[in-house]
C-alpha positions as CSV (number, residue, x, y, z in Angstrom):
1,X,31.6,-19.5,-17.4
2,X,29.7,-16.3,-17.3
3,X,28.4,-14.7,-14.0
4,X,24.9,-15.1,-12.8
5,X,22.9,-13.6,-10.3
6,X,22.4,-15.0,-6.8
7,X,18.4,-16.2,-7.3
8,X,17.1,-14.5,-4.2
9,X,19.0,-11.2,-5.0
10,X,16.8,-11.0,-8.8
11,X,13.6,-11.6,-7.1
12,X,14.2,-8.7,-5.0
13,X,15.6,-6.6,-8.1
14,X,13.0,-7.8,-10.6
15,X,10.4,-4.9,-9.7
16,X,13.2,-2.5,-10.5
17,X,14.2,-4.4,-13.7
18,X,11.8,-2.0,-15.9
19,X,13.6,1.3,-14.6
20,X,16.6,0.3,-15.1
21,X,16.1,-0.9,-18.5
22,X,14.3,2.5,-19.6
23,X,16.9,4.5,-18.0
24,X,19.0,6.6,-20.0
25,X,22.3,5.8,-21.3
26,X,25.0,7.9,-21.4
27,X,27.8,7.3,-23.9
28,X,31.5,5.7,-22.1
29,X,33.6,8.3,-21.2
30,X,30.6,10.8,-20.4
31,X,31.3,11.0,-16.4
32,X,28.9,13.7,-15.7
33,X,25.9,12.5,-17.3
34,X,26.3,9.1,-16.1
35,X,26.5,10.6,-12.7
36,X,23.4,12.5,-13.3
37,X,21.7,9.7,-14.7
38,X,23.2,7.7,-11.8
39,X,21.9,10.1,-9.0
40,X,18.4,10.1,-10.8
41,X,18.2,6.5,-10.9
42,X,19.1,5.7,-7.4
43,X,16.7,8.5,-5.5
44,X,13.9,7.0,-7.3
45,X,14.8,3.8,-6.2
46,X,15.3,5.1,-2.8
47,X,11.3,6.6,-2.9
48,X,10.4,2.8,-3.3
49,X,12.6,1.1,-0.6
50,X,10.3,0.9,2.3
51,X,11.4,3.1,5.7
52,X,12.7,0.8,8.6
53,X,11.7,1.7,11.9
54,X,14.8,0.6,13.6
55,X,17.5,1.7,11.4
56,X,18.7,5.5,11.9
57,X,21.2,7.0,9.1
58,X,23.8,9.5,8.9
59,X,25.0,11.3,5.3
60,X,28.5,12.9,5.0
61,X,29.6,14.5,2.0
62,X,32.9,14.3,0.8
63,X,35.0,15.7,-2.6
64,X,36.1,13.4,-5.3
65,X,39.5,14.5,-7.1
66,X,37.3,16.3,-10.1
67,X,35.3,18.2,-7.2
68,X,31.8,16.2,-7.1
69,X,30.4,15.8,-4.1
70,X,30.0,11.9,-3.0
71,X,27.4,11.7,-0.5
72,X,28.7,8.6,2.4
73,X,25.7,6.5,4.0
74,X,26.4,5.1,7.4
75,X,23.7,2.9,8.5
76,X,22.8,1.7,12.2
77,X,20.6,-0.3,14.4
78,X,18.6,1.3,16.9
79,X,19.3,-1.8,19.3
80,X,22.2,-0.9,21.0
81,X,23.5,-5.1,20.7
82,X,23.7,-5.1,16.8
83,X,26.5,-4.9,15.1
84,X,27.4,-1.3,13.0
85,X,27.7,-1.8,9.5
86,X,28.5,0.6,6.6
């Protein structure tokens, strides 16, 4: 049986569908590109997601094996009675 997508989770993606068809593919095995292509991709889907007021954010930076830089998102709710998540 082959996987499918939850419904409600492709009617959320399916404005990004078009960019992520047109983006570039790099060839398996090609690590840096696809990490370019990769970063690209995902800041300018960031540009799209709308801000939320009551969520603050914190980036930390850390160094994979091959030296790139991984950047760690850690996401939490301004109301001090919800829950932190990563």
């Amino acid at each position: 049986m082959p996987l499918s997508l939850d419904s409600e989770y492709l009617m959320a993606i399916e404005p990004y569908m078009p960019v992520l068809a047109n983006a570039p593919k790099a060839p398996i095995g090609d690590i840096k590109n696809r990490r370019t292509a990769v970063d690209g991709l995902f800041n300018l889907l960031m540009l799209a997601w709308p801000t939320m007021g009551d969520v603050e954010h914190e980036v930390q930076t850390v160094k994979a094996e091959d030296e790139h830089e991984l950047q760690l998102y850690y996401f939490t709710k301004r109301d001090p009675r919800a829950q932190h998540s990563l």
